[in-house]
C-alpha positions in Angstrom: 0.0 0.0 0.0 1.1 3.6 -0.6 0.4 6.3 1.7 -1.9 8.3 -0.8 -5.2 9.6 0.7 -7.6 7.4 -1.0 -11.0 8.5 -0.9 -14.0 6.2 -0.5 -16.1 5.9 -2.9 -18.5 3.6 -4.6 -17.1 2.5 -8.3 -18.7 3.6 -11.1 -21.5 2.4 -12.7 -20.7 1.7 -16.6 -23.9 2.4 -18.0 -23.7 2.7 -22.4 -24.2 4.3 -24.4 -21.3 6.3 -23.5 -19.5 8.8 -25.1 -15.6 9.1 -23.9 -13.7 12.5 -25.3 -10.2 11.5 -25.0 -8.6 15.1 -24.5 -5.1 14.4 -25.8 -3.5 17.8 -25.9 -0.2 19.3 -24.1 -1.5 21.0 -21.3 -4.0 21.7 -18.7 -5.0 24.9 -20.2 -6.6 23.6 -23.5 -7.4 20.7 -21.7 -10.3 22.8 -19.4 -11.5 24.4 -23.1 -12.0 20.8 -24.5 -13.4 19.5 -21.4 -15.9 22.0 -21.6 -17.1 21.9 -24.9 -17.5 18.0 -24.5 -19.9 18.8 -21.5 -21.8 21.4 -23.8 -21.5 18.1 -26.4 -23.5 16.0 -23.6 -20.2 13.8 -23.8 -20.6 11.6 -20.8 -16.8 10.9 -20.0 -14.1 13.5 -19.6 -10.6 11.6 -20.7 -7.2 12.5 -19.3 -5.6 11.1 -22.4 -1.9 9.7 -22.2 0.1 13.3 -23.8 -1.9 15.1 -21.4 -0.9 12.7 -18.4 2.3 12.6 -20.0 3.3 16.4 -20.4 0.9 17.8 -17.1 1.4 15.1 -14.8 -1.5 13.6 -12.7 -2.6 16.9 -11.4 -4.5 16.8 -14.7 -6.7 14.3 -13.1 -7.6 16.2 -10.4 -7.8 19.3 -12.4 -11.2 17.8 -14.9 -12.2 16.5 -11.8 -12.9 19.5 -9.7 -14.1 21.4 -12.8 -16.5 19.4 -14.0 -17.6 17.2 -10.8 -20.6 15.6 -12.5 -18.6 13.8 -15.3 -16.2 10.9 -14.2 -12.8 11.6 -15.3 -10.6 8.7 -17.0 -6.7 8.4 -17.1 -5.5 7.1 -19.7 -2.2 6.2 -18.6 -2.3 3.1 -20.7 -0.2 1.3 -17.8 2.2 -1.8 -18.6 4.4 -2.6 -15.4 4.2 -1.1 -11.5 0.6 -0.5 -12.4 -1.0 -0.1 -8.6 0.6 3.2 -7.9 -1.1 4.5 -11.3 -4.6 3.3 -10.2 -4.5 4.6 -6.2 -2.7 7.9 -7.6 -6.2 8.3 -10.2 -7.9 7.5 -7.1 -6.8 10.1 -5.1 -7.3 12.3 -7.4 -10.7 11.9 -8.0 -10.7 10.1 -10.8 -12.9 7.3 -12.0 -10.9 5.3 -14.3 -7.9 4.1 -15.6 -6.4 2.2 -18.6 -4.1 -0.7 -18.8 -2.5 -1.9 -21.8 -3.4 -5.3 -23.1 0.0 -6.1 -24.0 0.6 -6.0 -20.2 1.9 -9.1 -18.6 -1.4 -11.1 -17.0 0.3 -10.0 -13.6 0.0 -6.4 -14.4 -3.5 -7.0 -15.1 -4.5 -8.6 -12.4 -2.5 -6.3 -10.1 -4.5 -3.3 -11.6 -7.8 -5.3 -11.1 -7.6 -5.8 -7.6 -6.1 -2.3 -7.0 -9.4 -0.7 -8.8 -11.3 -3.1 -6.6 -9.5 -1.3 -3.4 -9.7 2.4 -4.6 -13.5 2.1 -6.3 -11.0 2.5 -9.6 -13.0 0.9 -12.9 -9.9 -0.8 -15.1 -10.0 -0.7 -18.8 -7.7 -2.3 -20.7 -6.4 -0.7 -23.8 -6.3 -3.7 -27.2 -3.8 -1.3 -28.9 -1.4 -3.6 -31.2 -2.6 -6.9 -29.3 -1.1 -9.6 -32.0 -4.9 -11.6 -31.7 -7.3 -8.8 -30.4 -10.9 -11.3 -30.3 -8.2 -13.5 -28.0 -6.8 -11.2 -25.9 -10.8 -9.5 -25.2 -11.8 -13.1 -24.2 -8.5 -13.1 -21.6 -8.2 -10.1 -19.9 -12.2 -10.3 -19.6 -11.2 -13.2 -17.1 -8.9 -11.2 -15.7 -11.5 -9.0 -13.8 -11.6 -5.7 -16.4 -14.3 -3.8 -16.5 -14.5 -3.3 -20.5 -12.5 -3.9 -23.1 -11.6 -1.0 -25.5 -10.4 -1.6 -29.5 -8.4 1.0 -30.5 -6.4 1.6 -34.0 -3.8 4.1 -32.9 -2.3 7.5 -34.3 0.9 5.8 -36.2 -1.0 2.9 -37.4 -4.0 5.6 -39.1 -1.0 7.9 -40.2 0.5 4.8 -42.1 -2.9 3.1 -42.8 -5.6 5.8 -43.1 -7.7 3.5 -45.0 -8.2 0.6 -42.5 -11.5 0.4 -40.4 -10.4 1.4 -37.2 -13.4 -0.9 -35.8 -10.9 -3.6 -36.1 -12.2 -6.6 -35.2 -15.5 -5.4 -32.9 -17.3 -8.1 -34.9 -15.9 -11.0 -33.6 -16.3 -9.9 -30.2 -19.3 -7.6 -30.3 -22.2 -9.8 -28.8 -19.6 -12.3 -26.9 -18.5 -10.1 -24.2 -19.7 -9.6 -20.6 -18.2 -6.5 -20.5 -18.6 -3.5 -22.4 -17.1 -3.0 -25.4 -15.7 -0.2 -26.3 -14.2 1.5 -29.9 -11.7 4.6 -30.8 -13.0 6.1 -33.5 -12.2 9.4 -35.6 -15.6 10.6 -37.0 -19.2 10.2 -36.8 -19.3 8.0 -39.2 -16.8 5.5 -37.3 -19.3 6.3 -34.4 -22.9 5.3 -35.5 -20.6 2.2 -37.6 -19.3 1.3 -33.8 -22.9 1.7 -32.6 -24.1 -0.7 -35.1 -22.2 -3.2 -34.5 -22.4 -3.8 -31.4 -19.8 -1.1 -29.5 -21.2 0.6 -26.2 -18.8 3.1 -25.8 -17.7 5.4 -28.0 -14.2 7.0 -27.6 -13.2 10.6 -29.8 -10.7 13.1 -29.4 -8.4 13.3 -33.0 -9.7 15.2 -34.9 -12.6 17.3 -33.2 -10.3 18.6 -30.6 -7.9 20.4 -32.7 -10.5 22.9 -33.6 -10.9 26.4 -32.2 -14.4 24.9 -30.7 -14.9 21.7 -31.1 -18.5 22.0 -29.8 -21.0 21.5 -32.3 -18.9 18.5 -34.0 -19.3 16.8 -30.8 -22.7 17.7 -30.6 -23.4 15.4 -33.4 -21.1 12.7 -33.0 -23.3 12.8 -29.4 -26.4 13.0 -30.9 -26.1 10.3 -33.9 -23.9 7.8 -32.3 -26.6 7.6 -29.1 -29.2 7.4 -31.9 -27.7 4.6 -33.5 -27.0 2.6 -30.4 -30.3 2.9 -29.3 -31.9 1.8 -32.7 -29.9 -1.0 -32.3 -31.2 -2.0 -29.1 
């Protein structure tokens, strides 16, 4: 145990369809303006994402937290090794949720599990470059994670900006007892995702890079919810 002041609090309750904006940008600052035109978006997540943790440092966690209060934060430290410190440390600040790699060692996941479970943490782990993605759901699901998330990263859509970043969400849309979640990089990726069987929905690239990324939210909100619910 560390000596971080955890506080107690229930976990969360994961209840899709959710909208995640994953506010990867440099610095608290721009991170507040994003935050709050998600929360004008309806967004229902608020994500600390990994260049933000990165660059700002956990204080970033705390920083959503108290500004926006009614909208769990997520940090998205994308942990591999050492992973308990990461998940009491979102704990104490007030965050909600944290990421683990899938690539992590079983141990690591397992680790971050039953630290969530003793800081009211939720753990999702992170599919990125998993060498059999449907497989590696189905395992860290046993593991004790709370959802699973498919995600086609930045260097892979800069090499491969054709390739459905919805991966393989068929094979394991359906078959999980978890939610699933998908990173996506339009609306369009968003009601696909809803379609087929995603519950969480996960945008930040490229909405956030404009001035106000308000409105575009605002419909990736709006027709992704839609879909999921048709779907239902």
């Amino acid at each position: 145990m560390t000596n971080l002041d955890i506080p107690n609090v229930p976990p969360l309750e994961i209840r899709p369809p959710i909208v995640q904006v994953a506010i990867d940008v440099l610095n608290v600052e721009r991170a507040l303006r994003v935050a709050e035109a998600a929360v004008r978006a309806g967004a229902d997540w608020l994500e600390v994402g990994t260049p933000l943790v990165t660059f700002a440092g956990v204080p970033a966690i705390g920083a959503l937290v108290r500004a926006f209060p009614e909208h769990p934060v997520l940090a998205d430290f994308k942990m591999m090794d050492g992973v308990r410190k990461y998940v009491l440390a979102t704990a104490e600040q007030g965050g909600r949720i944290a990421t683990i790699c899938g690539v992590a060692s079983d141990a690591s996941i397992r680790t971050a599990v039953q630290a969530g479970r003793d800081c009211g943490v939720r753990i999702i782990c992170d599919l990125y470059a998993a060498p059999d993605g449907p497989r590696r759901a189905r395992e860290v699901e046993a593991l004790g994670v709370d959802s699973a998330y498919i995600h086609y990263g930045a260097d892979q859509r800069s090499e491969d900006p054709e390739r459905d970043p919805l991966l393989f969400l068929d094979e394991v849309a359906g078959q999980m007892r978890v939610p699933v979640g998908v990173g996506t990089f339009s609306v369009e990726n968003g009601v696909a995702g809803a379609r087929r069987g995603a519950d969480i929905f996960v945008i930040g690239v490229p909405f956030i890079l404009e001035d106000d990324p308000t409105e575009s939210l605002r419909e990736y909100v709006l027709r992704v919810k839609e879909a999921w619910h048709a779907r239902r």
